[in-house]
C-alpha positions as CSV (number, residue, x, y, z in Angstrom):
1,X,-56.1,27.4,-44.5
2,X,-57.2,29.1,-41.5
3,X,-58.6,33.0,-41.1
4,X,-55.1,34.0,-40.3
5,X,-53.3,32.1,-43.0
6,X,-55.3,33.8,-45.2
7,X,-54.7,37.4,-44.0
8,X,-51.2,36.2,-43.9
9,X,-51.0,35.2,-47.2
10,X,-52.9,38.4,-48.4
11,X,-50.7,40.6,-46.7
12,X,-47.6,39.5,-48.0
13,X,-48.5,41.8,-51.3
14,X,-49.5,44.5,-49.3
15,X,-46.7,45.8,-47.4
16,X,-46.5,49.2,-49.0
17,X,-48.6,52.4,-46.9
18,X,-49.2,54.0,-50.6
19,X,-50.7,50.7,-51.7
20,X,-52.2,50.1,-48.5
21,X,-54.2,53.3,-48.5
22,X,-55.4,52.3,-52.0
23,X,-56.5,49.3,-51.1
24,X,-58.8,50.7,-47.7
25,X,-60.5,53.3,-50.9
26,X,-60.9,50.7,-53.5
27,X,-61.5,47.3,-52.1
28,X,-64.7,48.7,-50.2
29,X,-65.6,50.4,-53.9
30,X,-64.8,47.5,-55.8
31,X,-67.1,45.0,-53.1
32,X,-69.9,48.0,-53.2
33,X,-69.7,48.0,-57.0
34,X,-70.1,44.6,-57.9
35,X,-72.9,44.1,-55.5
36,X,-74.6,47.1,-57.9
37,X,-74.1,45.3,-60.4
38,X,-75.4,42.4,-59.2
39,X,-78.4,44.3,-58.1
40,X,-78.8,45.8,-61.3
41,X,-79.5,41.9,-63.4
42,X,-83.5,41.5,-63.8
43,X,-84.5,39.2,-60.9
44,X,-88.2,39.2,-61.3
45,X,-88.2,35.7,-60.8
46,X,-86.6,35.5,-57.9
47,X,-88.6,38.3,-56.7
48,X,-91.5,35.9,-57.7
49,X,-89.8,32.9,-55.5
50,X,-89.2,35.3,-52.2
51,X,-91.9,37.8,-52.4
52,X,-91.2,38.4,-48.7
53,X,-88.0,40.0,-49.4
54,X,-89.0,42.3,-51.6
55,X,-85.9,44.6,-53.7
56,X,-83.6,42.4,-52.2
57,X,-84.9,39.2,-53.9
58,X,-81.7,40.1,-56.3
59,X,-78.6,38.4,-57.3
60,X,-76.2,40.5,-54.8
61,X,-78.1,39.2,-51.9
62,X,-77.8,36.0,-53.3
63,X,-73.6,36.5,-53.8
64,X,-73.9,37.7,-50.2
65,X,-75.3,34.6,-48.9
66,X,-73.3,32.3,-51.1
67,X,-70.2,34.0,-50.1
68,X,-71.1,34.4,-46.4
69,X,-70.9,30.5,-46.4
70,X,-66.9,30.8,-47.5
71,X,-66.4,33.5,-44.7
72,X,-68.1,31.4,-42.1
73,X,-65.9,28.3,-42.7
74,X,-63.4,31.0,-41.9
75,X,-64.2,33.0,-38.8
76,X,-67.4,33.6,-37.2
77,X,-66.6,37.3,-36.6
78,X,-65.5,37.8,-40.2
79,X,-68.8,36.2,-41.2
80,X,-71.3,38.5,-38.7
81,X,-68.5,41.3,-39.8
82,X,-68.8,40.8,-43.6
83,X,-73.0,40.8,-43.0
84,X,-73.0,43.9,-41.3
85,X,-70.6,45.4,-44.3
86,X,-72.9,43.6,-46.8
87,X,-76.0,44.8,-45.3
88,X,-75.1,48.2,-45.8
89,X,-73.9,48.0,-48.7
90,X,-77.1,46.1,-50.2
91,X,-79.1,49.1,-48.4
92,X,-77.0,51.6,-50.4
93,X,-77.8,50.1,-53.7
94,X,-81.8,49.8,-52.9
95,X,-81.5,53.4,-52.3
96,X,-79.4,54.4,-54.9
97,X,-81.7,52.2,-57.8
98,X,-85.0,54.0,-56.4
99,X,-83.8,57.4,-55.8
100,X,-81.0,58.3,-58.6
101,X,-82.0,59.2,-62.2
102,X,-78.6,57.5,-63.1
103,X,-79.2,53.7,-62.9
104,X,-77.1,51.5,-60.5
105,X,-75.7,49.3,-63.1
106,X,-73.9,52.2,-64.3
107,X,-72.7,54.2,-61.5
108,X,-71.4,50.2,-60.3
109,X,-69.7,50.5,-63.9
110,X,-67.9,53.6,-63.4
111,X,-67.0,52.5,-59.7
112,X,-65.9,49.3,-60.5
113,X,-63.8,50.0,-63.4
114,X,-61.9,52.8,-61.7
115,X,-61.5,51.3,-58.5
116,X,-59.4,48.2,-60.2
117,X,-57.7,51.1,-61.9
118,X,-56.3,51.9,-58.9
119,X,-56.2,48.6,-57.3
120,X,-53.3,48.0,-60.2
121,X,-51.8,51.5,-59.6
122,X,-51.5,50.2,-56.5
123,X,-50.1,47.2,-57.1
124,X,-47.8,49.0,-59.6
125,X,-46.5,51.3,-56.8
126,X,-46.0,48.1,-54.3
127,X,-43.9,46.4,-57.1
128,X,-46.4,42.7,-56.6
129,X,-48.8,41.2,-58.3
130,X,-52.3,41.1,-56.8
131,X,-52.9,38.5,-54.8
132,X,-55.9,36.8,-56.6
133,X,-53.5,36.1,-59.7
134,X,-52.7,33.0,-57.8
135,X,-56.0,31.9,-56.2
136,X,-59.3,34.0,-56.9
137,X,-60.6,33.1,-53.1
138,X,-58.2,36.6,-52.5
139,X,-60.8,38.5,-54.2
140,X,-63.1,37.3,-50.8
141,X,-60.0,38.0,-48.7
142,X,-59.2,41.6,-49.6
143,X,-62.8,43.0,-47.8
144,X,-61.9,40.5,-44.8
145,X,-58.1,41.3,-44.6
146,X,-59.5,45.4,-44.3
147,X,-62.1,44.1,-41.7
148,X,-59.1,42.5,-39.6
149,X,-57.9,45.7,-39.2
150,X,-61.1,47.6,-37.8
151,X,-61.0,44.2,-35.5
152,X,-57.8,44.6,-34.1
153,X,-58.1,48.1,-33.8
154,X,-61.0,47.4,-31.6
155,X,-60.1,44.2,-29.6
156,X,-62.2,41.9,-31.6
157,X,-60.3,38.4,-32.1
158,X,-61.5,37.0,-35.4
């Protein structure tokens, strides 16, 4: 399928502005989260492996570069898009794990569990099922199919 089949196909469950809304709040918390979480599994030896990069010789980076792959068979601007997002996001969590008393794993936790809360109120209010029931390649989508948006809105054809 191409980029737009995808977003398409994505769309199709989210037609409703209540929903919609939900899902510009929780799929950004729900990508943000996991990538905590990722963080947050000891990685000393991969640390050991990459010395060079330092924190973010982690399991999110590697996630981010394994699913930068699927996004790049996709669309080149998703891909540099979905970087940029992910970089910030991986930035977030190195400063969050050195600087908060609370540990990442578990403020990723608390995100995570109530932004899918509300991913299902959401899909409660829309009257669908979420889209990843039928192919889990969705749960990739959702970020992208947010990112169209911010493209369109500025001219960018992905």
């Amino acid at each position: 399928m191409t980029i737009q089949q995808w977003l398409d196909k994505y769309g199709e469950s989210h037609q409703n502005h209540t929903n919609k809304l939900i899902h510009w709040i929780c799929v950004p918390a729900i990508f943000f989260s996991l990538l905590g979480l990722l963080w947050s599994i000891p990685h000393q030896f991969l640390m050991d492996l990459f010395p060079f990069m330092g924190s973010f010789a982690n399991f999110a980076t590697l996630f981010m570069i394994v699913t930068s792959l699927f996004y790049l068979r996709l669309s080149i601007p998703i891909f540099f898009g979905m970087i940029g997002v992910a970089v910030v996001f991986l930035l977030l969590c190195n400063w969050i794990d050195a600087s908060f008393a609370t540990p990442l794993w578990a403020i990723s936790l608390i995100i995570f569990v109530v932004a899918w809360i509300g991913q299902f109120i959401g899909h409660k209010i829309e009257g669908e099922k979420p889209s990843f029931i039928d192919d889990l390649k969705f749960l990739l989508i959702g970020p992208a199919w947010l990112l169209s948006f911010v493209f369109s809105s500025l001219g960018i054809k992905y």
